[in-house]
C-alpha positions in Angstrom: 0.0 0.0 0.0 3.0 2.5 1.1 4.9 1.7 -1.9 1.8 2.5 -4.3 0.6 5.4 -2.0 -2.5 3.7 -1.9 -4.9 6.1 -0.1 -8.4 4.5 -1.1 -10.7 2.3 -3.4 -13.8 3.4 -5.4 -16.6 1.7 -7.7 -16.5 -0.9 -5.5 -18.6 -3.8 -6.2 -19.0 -6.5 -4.5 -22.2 -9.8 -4.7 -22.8 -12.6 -3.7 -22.3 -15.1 -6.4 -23.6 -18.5 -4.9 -24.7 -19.5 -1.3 -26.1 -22.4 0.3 -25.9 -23.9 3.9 -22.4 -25.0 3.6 -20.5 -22.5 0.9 -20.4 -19.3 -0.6 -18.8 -17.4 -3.3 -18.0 -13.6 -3.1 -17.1 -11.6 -6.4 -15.8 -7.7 -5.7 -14.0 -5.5 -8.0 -13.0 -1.8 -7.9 -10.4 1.0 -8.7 -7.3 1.9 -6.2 -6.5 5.7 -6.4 -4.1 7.9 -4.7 -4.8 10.7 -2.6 -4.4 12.8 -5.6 -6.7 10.5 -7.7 -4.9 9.2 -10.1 -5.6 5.4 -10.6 -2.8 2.7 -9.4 -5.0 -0.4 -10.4 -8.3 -2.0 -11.4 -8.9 -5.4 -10.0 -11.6 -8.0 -9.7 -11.3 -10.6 -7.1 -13.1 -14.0 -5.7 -13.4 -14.9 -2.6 -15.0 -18.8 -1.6 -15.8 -18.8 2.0 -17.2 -22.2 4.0 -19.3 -22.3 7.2 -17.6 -24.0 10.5 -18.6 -24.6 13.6 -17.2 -20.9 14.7 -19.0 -19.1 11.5 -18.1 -18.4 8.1 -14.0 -18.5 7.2 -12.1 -17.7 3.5 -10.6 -20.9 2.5 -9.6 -19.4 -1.0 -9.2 -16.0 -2.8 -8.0 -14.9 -6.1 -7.7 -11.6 -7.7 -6.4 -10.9 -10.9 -4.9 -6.6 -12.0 -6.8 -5.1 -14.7 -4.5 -2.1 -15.3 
């Protein structure tokens, strides 16, 4: 984030793609700007989540850089 001088993200998205008692899939994309707002990257990322005895944990997330 430092590196990048990452200050914020906008146009974020973010659905639910699937659920069901057991799993769930999360899609969320956006644009990361600096504090003079000028765009560092687009990205769109998944997330799959699965339900345990102490709630709902990530088990697997990918994102993939768009600019």
């Amino acid at each position: 984030m430092e590196n990048k001088q990452w200050d914020t993200t906008i146009d974020t998205e973010t659905y639910v793609h699937g659920v069901n008692s057991e799993k769930s899939h999360v899609i969320s994309s956006g644009t990361r700007i600096r504090k003079d707002k000028s765009v560092i990257e687009k990205y769109t990322a998944f997330y799959a989540f699965t339900k345990t005895d102490k709630g709902w944990k990530m088990y697997a997330v990918s994102g993939v850089i768009l600019v």
